[in-house]
Steps between C-alpha positions, in 0.01 A plus 500: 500500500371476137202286442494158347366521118287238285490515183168410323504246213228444231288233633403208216111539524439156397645160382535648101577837564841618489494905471231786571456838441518765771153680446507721831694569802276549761793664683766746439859496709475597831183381596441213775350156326387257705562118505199313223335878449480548139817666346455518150285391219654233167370403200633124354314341193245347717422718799496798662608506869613716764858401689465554886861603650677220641620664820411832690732765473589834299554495085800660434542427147282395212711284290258402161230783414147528414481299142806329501506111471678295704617157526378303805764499781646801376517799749262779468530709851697531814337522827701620860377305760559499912924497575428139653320337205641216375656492180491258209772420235278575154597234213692618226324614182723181332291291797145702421497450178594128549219464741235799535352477871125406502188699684584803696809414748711720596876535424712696697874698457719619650579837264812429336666645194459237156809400325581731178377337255764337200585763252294264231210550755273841545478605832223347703228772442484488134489187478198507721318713239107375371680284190894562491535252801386171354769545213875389568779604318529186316101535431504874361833348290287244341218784462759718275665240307176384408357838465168383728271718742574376819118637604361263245639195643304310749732346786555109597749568796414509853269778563428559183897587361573509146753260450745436178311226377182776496664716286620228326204351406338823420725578293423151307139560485500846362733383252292205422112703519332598166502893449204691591206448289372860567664749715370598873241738546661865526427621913163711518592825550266687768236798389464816670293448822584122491574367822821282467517231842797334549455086540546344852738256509219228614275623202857482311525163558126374469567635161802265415286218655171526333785585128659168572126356591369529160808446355548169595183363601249374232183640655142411463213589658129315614197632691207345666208625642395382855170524714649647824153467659631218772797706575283841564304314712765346690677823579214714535391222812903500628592859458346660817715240766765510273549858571493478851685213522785594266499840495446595119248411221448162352564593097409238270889468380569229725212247394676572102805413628367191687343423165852555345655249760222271431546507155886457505521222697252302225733700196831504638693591194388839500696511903792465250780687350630399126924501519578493178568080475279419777183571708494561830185400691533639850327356812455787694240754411638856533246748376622831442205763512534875346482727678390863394659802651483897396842468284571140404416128558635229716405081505597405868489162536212256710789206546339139550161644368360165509474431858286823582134511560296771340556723838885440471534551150272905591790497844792464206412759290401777770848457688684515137259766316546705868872466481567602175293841552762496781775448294553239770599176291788316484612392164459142581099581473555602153664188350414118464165534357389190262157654405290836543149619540457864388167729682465733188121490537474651813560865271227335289670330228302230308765380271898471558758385325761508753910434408646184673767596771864291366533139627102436527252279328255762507275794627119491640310821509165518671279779359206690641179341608236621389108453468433397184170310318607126457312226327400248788252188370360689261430793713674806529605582828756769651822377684821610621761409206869526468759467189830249590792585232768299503873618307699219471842344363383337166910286509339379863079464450313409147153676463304144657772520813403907522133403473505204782653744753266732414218307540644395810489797652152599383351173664684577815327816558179422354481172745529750809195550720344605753639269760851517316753531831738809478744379739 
């Protein structure tokens, strides 16, 4: 008796996420997977995450290859399973598309031959292709009349479809936009013995972000200069039962990001995000916190910030900054931040002017301490000392606004002491 077959689906890794990109398979047909074990490896536009298989069995068939995109819900392998599995009507693609399923649940089939598609219709696999299957007929009819390249139009539909209306109104704009003051830059063509790398799609896309950053956000940019010589102290005293209690080091981020907590709560338009006619103020504090790796950068997110203690705040960023070496989080861990603190001083930095992630008031960047002669009541003495800059969204914060937060955060961490409790 045959066995029973699932098919695997593109799961939607995340509340905003509606496609990824098949990095790896981290098997090949024929080989056993096994039920949450770790079957291959996606990119979206906000994460990187590897898909466990859904049930145990044998792949027969890999149905969407290594670098193809995919919409969520949209089948990508077929597994045979035991001859007394169960077996699961899968939704149509008309029903996928209409509602993508959320997380990583499982859809079953049985395997059945699809319709033949209408003769106005390519057959299913080409319109599966990385681009050709957002466009329908009426769509790529629109694109010719108009004479307009379909890859230059961003989609409103569900999951990201280019509808009519897109074309439409891209059409309208590029018929309406001034020519070209100058023309683009020609493409740098590579030397002998130049090493040409080819760009991720995550460092793709932190490109497009940090573009539309500057494009869009009138940035300016403070400093201040704070006496760390309470906070030293204070973590120097802690450090030693922090270890053993916790497991890793006490770093001095989390007493800058208690600072920044501090210092939002008394300044809480920059825990905002300017929309156009209005500004949003939000009540939670989400702090999103950059995180360095060998090939790119990610901001996981410390969600309701505010309620941590010092401890918490170092518990936060260990499990996220230890995850994302694991290419272990979710793409809910990447979104929803309303502020960020940025560690660039722990490669020795003293000055940063960092670019303000889309939708945020603002960036703090805490820069080396070091031991530096300081002017104290007339004397000259040596302390521990530590530049705050501060990027932020001059349509959201005026210079004074800027300034108060700053100093905000400066008094924060200068009032710590020895007695200051961690947890």
């Amino acid at each position: 008796m045959a066995g029973k077959t699932t098919r695997v689906v593109m799961p939607q890794l995340g509340e905003s996420v509606h496609e990824g990109t098949i990095s790896k398979w981290l098997v090949k047909p024929g080989d056993k997977v096994v039920e949450f074990e770790p079957m291959l490896e996606v990119d979206t536009d906000k994460v990187n995450a590897e898909v466990p298989a859904p049930v145990s069995g044998i792949l027969r068939e890999i149905l969407a290859k290594e670098g193809e995109t995919v919409q969520a819900g949209a089948e990508i392998a077929v597994v045979e399973t035991g001859g007394g599995a169960s077996e699961k009507l899968l939704p149509t693609r008309g029903e996928v598309a209409a509602k993508p399923p959320e997380g990583l649940a499982k859809t079953e089939i049985a395997k059945v031959e699809p319709a033949p598609p209408a003769p106005s219709e390519p057959p299913p696999r080409e319109r599966e292709g990385v681009e050709s299957h957002r466009y329908s007929p009426g769509v790529q009819m629109a694109a010719s009349e108009l004479k307009v390249d379909l890859s230059r139009v961003t989609g409103t539909g569900l999951g990201g479809r280019v509808t009519k209306k897109d074309v439409q109104d891209f059409a309208a704009k590029a018929k309406a936009a001034p020519p070209a003051s100058a023309p683009a830059a020609a493409p740098v063509a590579p030397a002998e013995g130049d090493q040409v790398v080819q760009l991720t799609r995550v460092r793709r896309l932190i490109a497009e972000n940090m573009t539309r950053s500057k494009q869009t956000i009138p940035h300016a940019w403070q400093t201040q200069e704070v006496d760390m010589s309470g906070v030293v102290a204070n973590r120097a005293a802690a450090k030693g039962a922090f270890q053993r209690q916790e497991g890793f080091s006490l770093t001095y981020l989390p007493y800058v990001m208690a600072a920044a907590i501090s210092a939002l709560r008394e300044n809480p338009h920059a825990n905002a995000t300017f929309n156009e006619t209005e500004l949003i103020v939000h009540r939670d504090i989400n702090l999103g916190i950059s995180v360095g790796m060998e090939d790119t950068l990610l901001v996981p997110v410390v969600r309701r910030a505010d309620g941590l203690s010092i401890a918490g705040l170092a518990r936060a960023v260990n499990d996220l900054a230890t995850r994302a070496r694991g290419k272990q989080l979710k793409a809910d861990d990447l979104s929803g931040a309303t502020f960020t603190v940025n560690n660039s001083g722990t490669f020795g930095t003293l000055f940063s002017y960092s670019v303000i992630n889309p939708g945020q008031a603002g960036i703090l960047t805490m820069e080396a301490i070091v031991q530096r002669p300081v002017a104290v009541d007339g004397m000259i003495g040596i302390k521990p000392m530590m530049y705050l800059c501060f990027s932020f969204d001059h349509r959201v914060l005026d210079g004074l606004q800027a300034a108060r937060f700053l100093t905000s955060c400066r008094k924060w961490l200068e009032a710590v002491t020895l007695e200051t409790p961690i947890y």
